[in-house]
NULUMSE-786008 format. One line per 5 residues: their letters; for each residue x, y, z of N, C-alpha, C. Coordinates in steps of 0.02 Angstrom, whole numbers, plus 32768, in hexadecimal, padded with zeros to 4 digits. Layout:
a	X Y Z X Y Z X Y Z | ...
//
This chain:
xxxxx	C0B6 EAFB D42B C088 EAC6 D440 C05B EAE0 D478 | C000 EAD4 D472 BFE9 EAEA D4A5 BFE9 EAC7 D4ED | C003 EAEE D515 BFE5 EAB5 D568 BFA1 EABB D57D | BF9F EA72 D580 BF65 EA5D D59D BF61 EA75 D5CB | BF08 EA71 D5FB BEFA EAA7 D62C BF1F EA75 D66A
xxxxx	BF3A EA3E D667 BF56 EA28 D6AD BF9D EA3F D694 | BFB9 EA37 D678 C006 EA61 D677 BFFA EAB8 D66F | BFD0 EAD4 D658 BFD4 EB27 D675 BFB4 EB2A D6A4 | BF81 EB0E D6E6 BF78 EB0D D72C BFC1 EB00 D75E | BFD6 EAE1 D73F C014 EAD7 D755 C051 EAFF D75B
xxxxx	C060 EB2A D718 C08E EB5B D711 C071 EB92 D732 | C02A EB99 D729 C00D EBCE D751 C028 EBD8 D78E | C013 EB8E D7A6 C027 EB84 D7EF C074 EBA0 D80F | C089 EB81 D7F3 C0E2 EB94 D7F5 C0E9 EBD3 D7D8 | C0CE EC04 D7B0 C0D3 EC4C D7BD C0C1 EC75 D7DE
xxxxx	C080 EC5B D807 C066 EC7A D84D C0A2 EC75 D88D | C0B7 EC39 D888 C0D1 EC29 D8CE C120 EC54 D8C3 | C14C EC50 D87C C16D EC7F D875 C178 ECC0 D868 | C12C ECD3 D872 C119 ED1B D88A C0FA ED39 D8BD | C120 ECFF D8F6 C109 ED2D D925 C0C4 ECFE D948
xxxxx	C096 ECD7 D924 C054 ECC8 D924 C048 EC91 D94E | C086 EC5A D977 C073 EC2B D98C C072 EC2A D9C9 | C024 EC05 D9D3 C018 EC0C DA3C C025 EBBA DA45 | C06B EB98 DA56 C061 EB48 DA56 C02B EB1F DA39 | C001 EB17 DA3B BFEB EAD3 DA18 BF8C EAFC D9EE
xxxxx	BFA0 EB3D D9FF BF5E EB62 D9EC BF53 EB98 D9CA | BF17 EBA4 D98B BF34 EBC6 D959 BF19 EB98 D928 | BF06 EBBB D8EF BF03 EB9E D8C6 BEEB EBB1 D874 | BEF5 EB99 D83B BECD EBB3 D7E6 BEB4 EB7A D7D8 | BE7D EB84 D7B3 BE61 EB63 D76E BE5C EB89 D735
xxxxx	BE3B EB4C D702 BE37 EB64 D6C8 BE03 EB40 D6C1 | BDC7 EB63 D686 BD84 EB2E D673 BDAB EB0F D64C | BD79 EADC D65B BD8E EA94 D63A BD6C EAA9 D5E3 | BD8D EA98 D5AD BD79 EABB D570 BD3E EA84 D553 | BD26 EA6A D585 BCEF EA39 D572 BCB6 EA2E D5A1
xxxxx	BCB2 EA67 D5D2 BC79 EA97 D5F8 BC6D EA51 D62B | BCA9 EA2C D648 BC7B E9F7 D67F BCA7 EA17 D6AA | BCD0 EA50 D6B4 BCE5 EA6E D709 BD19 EA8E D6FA | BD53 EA8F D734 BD8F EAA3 D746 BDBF EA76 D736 | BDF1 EA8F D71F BE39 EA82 D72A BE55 EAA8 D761
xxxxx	BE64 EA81 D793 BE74 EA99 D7D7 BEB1 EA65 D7E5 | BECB EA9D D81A BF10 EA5B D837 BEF7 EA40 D867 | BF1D E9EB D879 BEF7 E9D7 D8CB BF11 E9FF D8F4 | BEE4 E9EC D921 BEFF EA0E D975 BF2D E9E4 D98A | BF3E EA04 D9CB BF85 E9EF D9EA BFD5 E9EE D9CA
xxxxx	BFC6 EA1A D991 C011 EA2B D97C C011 EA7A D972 | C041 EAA4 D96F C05D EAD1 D971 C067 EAF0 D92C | C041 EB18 D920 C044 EB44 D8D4 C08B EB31 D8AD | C0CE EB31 D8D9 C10A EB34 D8B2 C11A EAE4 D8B1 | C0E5 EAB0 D8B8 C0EC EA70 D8C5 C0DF EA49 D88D
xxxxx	C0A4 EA7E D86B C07D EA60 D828 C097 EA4D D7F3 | C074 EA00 D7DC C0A1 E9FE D78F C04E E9E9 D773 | C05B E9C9 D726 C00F E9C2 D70C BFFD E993 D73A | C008 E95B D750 C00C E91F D771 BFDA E92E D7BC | BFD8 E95F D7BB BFB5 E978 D809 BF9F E9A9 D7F6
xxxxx	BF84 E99D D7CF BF25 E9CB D7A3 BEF5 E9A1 D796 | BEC3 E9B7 D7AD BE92 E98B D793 BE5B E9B3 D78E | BE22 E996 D767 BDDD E9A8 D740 BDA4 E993 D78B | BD86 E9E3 D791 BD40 E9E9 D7CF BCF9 E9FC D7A6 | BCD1 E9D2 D7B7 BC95 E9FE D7A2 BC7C EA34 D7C3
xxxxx	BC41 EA4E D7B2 BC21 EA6C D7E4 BC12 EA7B D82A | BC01 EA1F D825 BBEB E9EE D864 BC2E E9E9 D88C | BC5F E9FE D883 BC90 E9EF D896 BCAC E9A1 D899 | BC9A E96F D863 BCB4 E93A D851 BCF5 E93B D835 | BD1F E90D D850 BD5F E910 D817 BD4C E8D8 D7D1
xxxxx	BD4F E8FF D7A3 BD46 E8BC D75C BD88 E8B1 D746 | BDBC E8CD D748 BE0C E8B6 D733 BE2B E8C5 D765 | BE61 E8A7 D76A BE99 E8A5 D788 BEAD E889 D7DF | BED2 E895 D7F2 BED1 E885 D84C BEDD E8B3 D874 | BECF E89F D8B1 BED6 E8D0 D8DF BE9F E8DC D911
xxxxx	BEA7 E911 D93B BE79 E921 D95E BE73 E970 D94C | BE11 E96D D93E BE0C E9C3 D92F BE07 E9F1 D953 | BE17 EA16 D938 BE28 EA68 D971 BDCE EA76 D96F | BDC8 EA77 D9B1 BD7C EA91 D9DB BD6D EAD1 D9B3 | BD85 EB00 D9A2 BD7F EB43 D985 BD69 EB4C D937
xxxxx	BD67 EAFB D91F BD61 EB0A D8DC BD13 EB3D D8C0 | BCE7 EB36 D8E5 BCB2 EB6E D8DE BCCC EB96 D8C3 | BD03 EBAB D8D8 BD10 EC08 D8B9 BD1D EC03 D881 | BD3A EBD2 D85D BD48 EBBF D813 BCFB EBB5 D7EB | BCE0 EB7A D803 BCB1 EB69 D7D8 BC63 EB9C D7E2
xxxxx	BC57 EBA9 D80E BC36 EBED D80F BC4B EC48 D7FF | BC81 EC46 D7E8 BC91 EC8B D7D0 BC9E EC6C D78A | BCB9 EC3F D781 BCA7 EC38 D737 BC75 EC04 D70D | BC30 EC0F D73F BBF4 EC07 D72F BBCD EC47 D715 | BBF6 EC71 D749 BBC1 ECB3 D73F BBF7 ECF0 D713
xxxxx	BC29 ECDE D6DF BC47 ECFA D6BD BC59 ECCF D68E | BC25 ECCA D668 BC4E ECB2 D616 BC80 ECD1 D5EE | BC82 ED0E D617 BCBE ED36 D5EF BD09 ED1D D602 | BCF7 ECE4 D63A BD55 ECD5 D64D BD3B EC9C D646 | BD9D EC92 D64B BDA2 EC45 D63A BDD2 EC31 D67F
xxxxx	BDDB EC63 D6A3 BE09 EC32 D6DB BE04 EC5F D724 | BE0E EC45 D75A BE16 EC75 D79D BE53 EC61 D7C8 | BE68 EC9B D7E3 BE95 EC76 D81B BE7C EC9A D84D | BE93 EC6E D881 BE89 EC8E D8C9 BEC6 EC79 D8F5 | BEE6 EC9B D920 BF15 EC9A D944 BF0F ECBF D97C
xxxxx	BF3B ECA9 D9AA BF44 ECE1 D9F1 BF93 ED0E D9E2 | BF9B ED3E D9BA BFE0 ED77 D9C4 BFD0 ED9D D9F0 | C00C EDA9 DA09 C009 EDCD DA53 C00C EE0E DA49 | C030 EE31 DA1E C01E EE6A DA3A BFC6 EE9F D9FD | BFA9 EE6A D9DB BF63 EE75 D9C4 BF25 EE66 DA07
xxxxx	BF3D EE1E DA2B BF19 EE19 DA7D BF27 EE4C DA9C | BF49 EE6C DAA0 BF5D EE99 DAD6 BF34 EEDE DAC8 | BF46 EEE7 DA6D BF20 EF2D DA69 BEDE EF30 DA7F | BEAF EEF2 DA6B BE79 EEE4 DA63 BE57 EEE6 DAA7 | BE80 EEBD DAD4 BE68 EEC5 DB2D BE7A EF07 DB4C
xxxxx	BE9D EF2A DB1C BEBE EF79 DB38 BE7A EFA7 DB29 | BE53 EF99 DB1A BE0B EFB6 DAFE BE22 EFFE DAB6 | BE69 EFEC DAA2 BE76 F014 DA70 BE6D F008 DA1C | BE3A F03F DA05 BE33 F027 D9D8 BE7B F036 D98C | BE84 EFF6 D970 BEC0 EFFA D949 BEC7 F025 D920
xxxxx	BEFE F06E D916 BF11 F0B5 D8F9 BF20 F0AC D8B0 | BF24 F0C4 D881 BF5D F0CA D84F BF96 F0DD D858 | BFBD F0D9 D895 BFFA F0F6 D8B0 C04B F0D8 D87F | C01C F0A0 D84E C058 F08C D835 C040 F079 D7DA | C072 F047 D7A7 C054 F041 D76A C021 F00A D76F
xxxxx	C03F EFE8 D7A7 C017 EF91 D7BD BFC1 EF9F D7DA | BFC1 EFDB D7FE BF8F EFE3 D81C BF5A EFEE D7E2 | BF76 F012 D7A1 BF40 F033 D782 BF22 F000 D74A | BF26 EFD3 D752 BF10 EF96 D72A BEDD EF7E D75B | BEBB EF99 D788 BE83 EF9B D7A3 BE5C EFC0 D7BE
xxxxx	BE78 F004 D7BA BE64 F033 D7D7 BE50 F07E D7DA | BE20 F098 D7AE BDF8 F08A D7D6 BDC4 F070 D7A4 | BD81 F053 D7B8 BD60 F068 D7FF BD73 F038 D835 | BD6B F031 D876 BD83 F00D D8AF BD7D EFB5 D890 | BDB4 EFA3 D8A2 BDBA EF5A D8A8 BD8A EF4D D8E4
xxxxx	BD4A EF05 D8C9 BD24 EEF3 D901 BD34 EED6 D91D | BD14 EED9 D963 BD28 EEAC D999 BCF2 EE81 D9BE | BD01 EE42 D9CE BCD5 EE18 D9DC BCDC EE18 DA1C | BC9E EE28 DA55 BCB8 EE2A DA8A BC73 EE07 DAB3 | BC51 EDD2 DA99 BC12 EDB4 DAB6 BC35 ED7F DADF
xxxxx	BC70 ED78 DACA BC88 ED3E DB04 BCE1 ED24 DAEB | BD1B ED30 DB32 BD63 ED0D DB08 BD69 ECD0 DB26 | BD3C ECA6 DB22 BD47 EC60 DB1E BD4C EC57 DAEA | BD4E EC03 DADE BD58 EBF1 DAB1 BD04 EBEA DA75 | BD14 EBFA DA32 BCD7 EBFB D9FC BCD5 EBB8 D9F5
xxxxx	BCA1 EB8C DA1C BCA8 EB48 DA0E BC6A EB29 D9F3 | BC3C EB53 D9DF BBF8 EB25 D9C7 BBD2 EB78 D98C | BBC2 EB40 D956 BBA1 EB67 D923 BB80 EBB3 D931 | BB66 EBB5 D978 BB3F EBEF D975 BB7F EC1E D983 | BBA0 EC14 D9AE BBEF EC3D D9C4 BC0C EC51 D988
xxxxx	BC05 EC21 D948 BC36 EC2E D91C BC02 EC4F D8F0 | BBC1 EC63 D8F1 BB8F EC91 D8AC BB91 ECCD D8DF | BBA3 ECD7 D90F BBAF ED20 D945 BBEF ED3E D93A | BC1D ED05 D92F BC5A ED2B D91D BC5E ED29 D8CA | BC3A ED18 D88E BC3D ED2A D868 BC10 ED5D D852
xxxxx	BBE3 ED6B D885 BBAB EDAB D86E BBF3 EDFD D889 | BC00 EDF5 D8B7 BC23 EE22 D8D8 BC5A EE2D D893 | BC6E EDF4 D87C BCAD EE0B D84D BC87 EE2D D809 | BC58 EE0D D80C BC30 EE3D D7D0 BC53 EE34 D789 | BC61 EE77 D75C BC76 EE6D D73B BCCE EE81 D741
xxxxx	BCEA EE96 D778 BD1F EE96 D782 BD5F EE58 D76A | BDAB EE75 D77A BDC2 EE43 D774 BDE8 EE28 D7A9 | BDE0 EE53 D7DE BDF9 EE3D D816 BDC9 EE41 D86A | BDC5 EE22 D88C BDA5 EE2B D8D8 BDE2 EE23 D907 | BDBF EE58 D934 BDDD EE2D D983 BDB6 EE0F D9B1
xxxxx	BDC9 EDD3 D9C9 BDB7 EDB1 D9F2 BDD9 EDCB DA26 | BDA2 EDF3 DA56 BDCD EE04 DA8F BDE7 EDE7 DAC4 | BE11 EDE7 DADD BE24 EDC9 DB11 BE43 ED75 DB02 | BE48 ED6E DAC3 BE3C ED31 DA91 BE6D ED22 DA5F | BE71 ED4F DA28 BE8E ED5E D9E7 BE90 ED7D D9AD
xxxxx	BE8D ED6F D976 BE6D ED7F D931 BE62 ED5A D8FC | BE1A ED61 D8E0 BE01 ED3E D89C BE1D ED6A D859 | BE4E ED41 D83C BE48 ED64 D7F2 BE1E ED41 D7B8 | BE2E ED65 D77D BDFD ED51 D750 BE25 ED52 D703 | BE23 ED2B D6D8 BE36 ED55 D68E BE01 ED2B D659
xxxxx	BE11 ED30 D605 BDFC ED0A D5E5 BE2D ECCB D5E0 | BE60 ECBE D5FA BE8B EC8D D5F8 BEB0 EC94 D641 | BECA EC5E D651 BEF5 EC5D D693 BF38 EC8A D694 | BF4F EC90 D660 BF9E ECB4 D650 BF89 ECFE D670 | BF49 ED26 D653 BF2A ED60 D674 BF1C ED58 D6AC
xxxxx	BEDD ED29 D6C0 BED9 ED31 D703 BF19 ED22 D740 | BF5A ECFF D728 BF80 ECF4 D754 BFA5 ED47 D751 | BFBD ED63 D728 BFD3 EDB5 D70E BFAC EDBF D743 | BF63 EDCC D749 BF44 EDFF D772 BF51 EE03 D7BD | BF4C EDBA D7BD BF63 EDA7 D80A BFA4 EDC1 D826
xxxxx	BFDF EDB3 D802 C019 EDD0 D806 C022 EE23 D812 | BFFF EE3F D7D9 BFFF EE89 D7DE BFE0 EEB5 D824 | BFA9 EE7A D836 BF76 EE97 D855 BFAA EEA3 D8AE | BFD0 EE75 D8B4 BFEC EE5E D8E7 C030 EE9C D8EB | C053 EEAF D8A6 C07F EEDC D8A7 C078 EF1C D8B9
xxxxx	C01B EF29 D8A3 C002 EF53 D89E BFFB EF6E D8ED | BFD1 EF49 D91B BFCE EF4E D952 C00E EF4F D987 | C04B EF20 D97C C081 EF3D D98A C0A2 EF73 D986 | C09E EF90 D945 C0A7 EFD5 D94B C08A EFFB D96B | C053 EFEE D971 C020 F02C D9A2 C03B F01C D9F5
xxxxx	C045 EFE3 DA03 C056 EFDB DA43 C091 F004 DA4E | C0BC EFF4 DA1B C103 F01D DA15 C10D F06B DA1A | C0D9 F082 D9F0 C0C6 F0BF D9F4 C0A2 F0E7 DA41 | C076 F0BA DA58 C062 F0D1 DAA3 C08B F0D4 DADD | C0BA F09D DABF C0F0 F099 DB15 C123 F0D5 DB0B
xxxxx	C131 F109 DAC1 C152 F128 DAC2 C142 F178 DADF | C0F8 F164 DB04 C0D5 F1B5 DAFD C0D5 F1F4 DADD | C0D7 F20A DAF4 C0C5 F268 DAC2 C081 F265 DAC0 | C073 F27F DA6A C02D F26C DA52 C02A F257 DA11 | C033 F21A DA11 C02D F1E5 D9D2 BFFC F20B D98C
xxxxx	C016 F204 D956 BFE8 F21F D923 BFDC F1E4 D8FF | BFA7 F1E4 D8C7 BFA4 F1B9 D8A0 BF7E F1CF D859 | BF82 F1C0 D827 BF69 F1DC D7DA BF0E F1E1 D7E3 | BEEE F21E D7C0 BEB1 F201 D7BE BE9E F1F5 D796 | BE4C F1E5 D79E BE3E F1C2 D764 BE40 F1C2 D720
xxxxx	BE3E F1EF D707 BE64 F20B D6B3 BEB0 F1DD D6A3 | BECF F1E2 D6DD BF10 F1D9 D6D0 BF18 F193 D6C6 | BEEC F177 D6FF BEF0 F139 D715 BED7 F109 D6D3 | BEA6 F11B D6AA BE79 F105 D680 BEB1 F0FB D64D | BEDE F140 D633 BEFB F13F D5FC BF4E F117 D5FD
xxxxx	BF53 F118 D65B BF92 F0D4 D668 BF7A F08A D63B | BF3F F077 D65F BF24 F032 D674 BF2B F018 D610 | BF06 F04D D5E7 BF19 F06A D5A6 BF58 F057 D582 | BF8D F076 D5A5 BFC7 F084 D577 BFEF F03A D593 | C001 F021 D5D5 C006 EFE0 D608 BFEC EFB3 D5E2
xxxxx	BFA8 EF86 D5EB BF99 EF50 D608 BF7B EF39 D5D5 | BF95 EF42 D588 BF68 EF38 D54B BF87 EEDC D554 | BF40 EEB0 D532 BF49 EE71 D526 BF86 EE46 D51B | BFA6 EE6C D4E7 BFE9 EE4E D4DB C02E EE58 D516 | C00C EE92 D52D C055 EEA2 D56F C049 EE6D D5A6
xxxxx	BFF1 EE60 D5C0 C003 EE39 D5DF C021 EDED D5D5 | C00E EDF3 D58C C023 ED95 D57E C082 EDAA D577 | C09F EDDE D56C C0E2 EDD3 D56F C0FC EDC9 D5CB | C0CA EDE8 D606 C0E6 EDF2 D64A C0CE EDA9 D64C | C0B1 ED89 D637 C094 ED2C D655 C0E3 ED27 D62C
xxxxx	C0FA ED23 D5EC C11B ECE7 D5E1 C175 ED24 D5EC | C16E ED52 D60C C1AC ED51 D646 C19E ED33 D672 | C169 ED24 D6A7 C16C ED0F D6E2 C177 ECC5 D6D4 | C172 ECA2 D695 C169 EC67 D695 C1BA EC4B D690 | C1E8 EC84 D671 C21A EC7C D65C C24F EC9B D6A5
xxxxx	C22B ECB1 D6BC C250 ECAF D6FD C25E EC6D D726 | C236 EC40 D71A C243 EC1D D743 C26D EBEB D73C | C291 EBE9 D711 C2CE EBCB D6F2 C29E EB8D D6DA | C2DA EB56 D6D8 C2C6 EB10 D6BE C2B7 EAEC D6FD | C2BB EB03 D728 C2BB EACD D76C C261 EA9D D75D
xxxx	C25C EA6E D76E C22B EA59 D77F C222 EA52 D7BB | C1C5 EA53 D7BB C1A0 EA5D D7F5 C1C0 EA31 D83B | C1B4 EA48 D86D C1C7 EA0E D8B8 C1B5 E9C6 D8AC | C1D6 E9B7 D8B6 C1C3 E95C D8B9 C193 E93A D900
//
């Protein structure tokens, strides 16, 4: 049976936050609405691992809510302007993981030091660095979708990260990876010596042999199956 985009915003949600992904009440995915009037976004004031369909709701552009309740997360720009200016996706997340903030304010740019890293790398993952407040009005959010370009991931420095896929199950994968990815590198720096990492030949024919379509849709529906049967926080 397919889920609707307010029950996979939701599981999304709850696979971010049980990976690592949740900053209390901030954070967040959509999905286009498959009838081009906005976002499927969760409300604000709950906690990624909080979400059920029930606390999703439909944003336009304008940042109107047309379904559901709640109060909307100020940030929705980054949704409805990166997937204004990419018809090639269908969903974004953005979150604060700590140790992807950290690389990102460390002014280091992210290695192939691991298998996670090379599903982006190279050429350099971009970084958005015109401002780490918050992306709260249309022009903020066509700056941070010019910067992401055709990529599938940014950093928001000092901030977080925008992912991207043709469906949310990918873009939530990327997010996840992207975060393991950068952990490792942190992992790797605090151990000193002199860190190596694959180059680009190598890296190309990982990302290759790794991160083909179907592998990532099997790492979404482990992560989904990780999370047992529990339902969301009440």
């Amino acid at each position: 049976m397919t889920a609707t985009p307010r029950e996979l915003v939701a599981m999304a949600s709850r696979v971010l936050a049980d990976q690592g992904h949740d900053d209390l009440i901030w954070g967040h995915a959509s999905v286009r609405d498959p009838e081009g009037r906005g976002v499927w976004i969760k409300a604000a004031e709950w906690s990624l691992a909080e979400v059920t369909a029930e606390r999703v709701h439909l944003v336009d552009r304008d940042g109107a809510v047309l379904e559901g309740d709640g109060a909307r997360h100020s940030e929705y720009p980054i949704h409805t302007e990166v997937l204004a200016a990419r018809p090639d996706a269908g969903a974004v997340v953005h979150t604060h993981p700590p140790y992807a903030v950290a690389l990102a304010a460390a002014n280091q740019p992210l290695r192939p030091v691991s298998h996670a890293a090379n599903m982006f790398v190279p050429p350099e993952v971009p970084r958005f660095t015109l401002t780490a407040d918050l992306i709260l009005t249309p022009e903020l959010g066509r700056e941070v979708a010019a910067e992401l370009g055709q990529a599938d991931a940014l950093f928001l420095v000092n901030h977080g990260i925008v992912t991207v896929g043709p469906d949310l199950e990918t873009a939530t994968v990327t997010a996840v990876l992207l975060e393991r990815a950068c952990r490792q590198q942190l992992l790797t720096n605090a151990m000193g010596g002199w860190p190596t990492w694959s180059g680009p030949e190598e890296s190309a024919a990982k990302r290759a042999h790794i991160y083909s379509d179907h592998a990532l849709r099997a790492v979404w529906d482990h992560l989904v199956r990780s999370l047992g049967s529990h339902p969301a926080s009440p």
